[in-house]
C-alpha positions as a printed Julia matrix, in Angstrom:
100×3 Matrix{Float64}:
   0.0     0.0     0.0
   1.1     3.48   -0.97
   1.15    6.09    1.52
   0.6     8.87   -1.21
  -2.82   10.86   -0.82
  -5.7     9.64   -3.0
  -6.44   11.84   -6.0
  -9.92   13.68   -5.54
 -12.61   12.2    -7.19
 -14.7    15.18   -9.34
 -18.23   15.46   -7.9
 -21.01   14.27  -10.49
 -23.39   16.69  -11.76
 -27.18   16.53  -10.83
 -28.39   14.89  -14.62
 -25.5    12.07  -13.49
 -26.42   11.47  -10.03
 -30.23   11.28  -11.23
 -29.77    8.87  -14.11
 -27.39    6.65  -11.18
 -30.54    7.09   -8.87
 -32.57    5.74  -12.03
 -29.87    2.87  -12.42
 -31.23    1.45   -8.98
 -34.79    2.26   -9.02
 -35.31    0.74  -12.55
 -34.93   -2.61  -10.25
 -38.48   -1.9    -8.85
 -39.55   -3.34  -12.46
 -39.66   -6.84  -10.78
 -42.62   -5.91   -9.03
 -44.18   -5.29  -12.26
 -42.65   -7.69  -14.51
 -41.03  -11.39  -14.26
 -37.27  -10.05  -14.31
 -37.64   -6.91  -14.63
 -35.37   -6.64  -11.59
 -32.47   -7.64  -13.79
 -34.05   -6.25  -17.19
 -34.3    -2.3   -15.83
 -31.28   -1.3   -15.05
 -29.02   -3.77  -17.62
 -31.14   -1.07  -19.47
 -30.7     1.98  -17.68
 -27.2     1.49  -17.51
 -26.46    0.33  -21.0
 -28.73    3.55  -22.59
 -26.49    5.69  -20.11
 -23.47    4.64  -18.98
 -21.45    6.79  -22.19
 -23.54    9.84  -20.24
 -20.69   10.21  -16.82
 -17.88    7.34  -15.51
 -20.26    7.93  -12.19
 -23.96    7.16  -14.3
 -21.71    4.02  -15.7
 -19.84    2.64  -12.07
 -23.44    3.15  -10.16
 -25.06    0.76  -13.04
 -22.67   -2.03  -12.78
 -23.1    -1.4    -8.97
 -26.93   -1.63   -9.39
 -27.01   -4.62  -11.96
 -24.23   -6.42   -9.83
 -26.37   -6.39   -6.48
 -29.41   -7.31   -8.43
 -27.76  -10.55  -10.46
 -26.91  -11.44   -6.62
 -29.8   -11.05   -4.94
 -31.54  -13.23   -8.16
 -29.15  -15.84   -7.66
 -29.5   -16.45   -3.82
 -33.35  -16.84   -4.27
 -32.54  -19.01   -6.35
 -30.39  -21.21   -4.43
 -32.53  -20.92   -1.87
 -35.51  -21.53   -3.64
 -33.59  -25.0    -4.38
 -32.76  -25.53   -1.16
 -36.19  -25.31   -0.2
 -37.13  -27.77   -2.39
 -34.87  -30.24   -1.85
 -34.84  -29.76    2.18
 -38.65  -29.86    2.24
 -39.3   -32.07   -0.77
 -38.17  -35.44    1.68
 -40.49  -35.0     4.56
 -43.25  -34.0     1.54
 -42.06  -37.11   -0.06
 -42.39  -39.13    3.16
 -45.94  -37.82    4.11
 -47.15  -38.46    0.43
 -45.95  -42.54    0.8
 -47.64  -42.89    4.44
 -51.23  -41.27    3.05
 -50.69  -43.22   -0.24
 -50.18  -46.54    2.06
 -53.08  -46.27    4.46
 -54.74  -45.79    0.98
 -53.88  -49.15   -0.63
């Protein structure tokens, strides 16, 4: 590590810092549409991100925490399958015996 100071970083303007804001709240599209959590800001950010390096690092940001978040529910939506699918499994065998 370098002990030299870090260079400042130029403040974005308000059109970049609302278009970043967009970047994240595009992700409310998944209450709207299957994906759209994902779909909204890959858009946002790929209409944009030419616009300010600060419109284009707050996209991948935004994109990166949604691709995430999809892929834990998914895992857990597996896990929740397979961890509840025995006992379901079991249950469905004992009613089908006292059936038969």
């Amino acid at each position: 590590m370098s002990d030299e100071p870090l260079a400042p970083q130029p403040i974005p303007g308000p059109e970049a810092r609302q278009w970043a804001m967009f970047c994240h709240f595009a992700a409310f599209l998944g209450l709207v549409f299957p994906f759209g959590n994902l779909h909204g800001p890959l858009i946002v950010w790929q209409i944009k991100k030419d616009l300010d390096p600060f419109v284009d690092a707050q996209g991948k940001e935004a994109l990166n925490f949604q691709v995430s978040v999809a892929l834990a529910a998914l895992l857990c939506f597996l896990l929740m399958v397979v961890v509840i699918g025995f006992p379901l499994l079991l249950l469905l065998l004992v009613s089908v015996g006292r059936w038969c």
